[in-house]
KOLBA-642598 format. One record per residue (C-alpha): residue number from 1; residue in three letters; x, y, z. Coordinates in pm, whole numbers. Last residue first. Example, Ala and Ser with C-alpha at 12.3 -4.5 7.8 and 13.67 -1.06 7.14 Angstrom:
2
 resi resn   east  north     up
    2  ser   1367   -106    714
    1  ala   1230   -450    780
***
This chain:
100
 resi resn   east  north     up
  100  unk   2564    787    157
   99  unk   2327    919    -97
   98  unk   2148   1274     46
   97  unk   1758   1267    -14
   96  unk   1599   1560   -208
   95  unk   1347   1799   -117
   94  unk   1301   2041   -394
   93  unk   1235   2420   -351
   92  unk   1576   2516   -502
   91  unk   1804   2200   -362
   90  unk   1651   2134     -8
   89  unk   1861   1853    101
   88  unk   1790   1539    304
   87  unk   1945   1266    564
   86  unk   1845    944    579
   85  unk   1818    797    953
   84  unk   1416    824   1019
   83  unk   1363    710    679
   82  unk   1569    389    773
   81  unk   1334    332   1105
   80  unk   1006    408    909
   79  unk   1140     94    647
   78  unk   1184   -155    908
   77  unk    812    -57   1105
   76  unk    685    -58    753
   75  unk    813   -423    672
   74  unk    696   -555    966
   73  unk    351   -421    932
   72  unk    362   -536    568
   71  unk    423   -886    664
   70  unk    560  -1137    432
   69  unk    436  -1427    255
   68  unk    395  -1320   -118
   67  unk     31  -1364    -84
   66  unk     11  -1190    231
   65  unk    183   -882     90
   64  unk      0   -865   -156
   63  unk   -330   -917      1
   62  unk   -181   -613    241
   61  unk   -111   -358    -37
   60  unk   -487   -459   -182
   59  unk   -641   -364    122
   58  unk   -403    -52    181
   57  unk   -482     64   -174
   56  unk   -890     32   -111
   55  unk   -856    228    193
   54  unk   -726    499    -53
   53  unk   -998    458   -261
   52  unk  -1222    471     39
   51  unk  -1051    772    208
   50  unk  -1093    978   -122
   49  unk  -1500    844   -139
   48  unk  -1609   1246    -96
   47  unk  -1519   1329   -467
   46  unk  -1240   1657   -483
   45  unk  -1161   1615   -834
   44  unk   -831   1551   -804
   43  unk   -833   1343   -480
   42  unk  -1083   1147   -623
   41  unk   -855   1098   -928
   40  unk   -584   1021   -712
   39  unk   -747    749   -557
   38  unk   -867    589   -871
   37  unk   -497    574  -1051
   36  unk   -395    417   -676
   35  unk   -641    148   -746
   34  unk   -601    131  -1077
   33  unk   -211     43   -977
   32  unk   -353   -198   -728
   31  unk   -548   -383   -972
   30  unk   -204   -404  -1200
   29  unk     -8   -546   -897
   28  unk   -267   -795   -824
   27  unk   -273   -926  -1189
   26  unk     80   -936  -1194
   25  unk     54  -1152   -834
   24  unk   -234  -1428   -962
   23  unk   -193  -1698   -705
   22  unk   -497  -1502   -505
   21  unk   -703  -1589   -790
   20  unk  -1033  -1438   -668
   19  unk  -1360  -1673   -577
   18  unk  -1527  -1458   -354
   17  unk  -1425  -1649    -19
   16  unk  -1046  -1634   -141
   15  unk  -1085  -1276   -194
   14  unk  -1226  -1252    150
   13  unk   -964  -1494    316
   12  unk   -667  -1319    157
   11  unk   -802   -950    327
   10  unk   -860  -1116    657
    9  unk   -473  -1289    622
    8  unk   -370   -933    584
    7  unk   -605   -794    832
    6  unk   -448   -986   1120
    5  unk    -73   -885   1013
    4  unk   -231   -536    997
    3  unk   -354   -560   1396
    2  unk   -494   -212   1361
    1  unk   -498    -30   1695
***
């Protein structure tokens, strides 16, 4: 099992060691948007690396998160329980979650 907490402050210490900004949070945000831009397009064309590029979102999901001082594994564990409680509707093919 992945310890992500772990790989958070594994992910910091590698940018850190390569000489990255790691105070630079827009500029995070924006690589993780190409990121996500380059994942799909693997995905869209089919290329073998589509579990890289997606690795590559995780990675740059938990330097985030690490840089703005929370954990992501917390976070996810909070944010499976609410999904588990929302309720949904299937209006004409389209899954849609009930407000309330």
């Amino acid at each position: 099992m992945i310890d992500l907490n772990e790989k958070q402050k594994e992910v910091i210490q590698n940018k850190i060691n390569h000489g990255w900004d790691v105070g630079n949070i827009n500029l995070e945000f924006n690589l993780l948007y190409g990121e996500v831009a380059e994942a799909f397009d693997a995905y869209n064309k089919k290329k073998e690396d589509l579990g890289l590029e997606l690795a590559d979102v995780a990675l740059y999901l938990l330097g985030i998160s690490e840089m703005l001082g929370f954990s992501l594994e917390e976070q996810i564990e909070k944010k499976i329980e609410i999904n588990k409680k929302r309720k949904y509707t299937n209006k004409n093919g389209v899954i849609q979650r009930v407000e309330g």
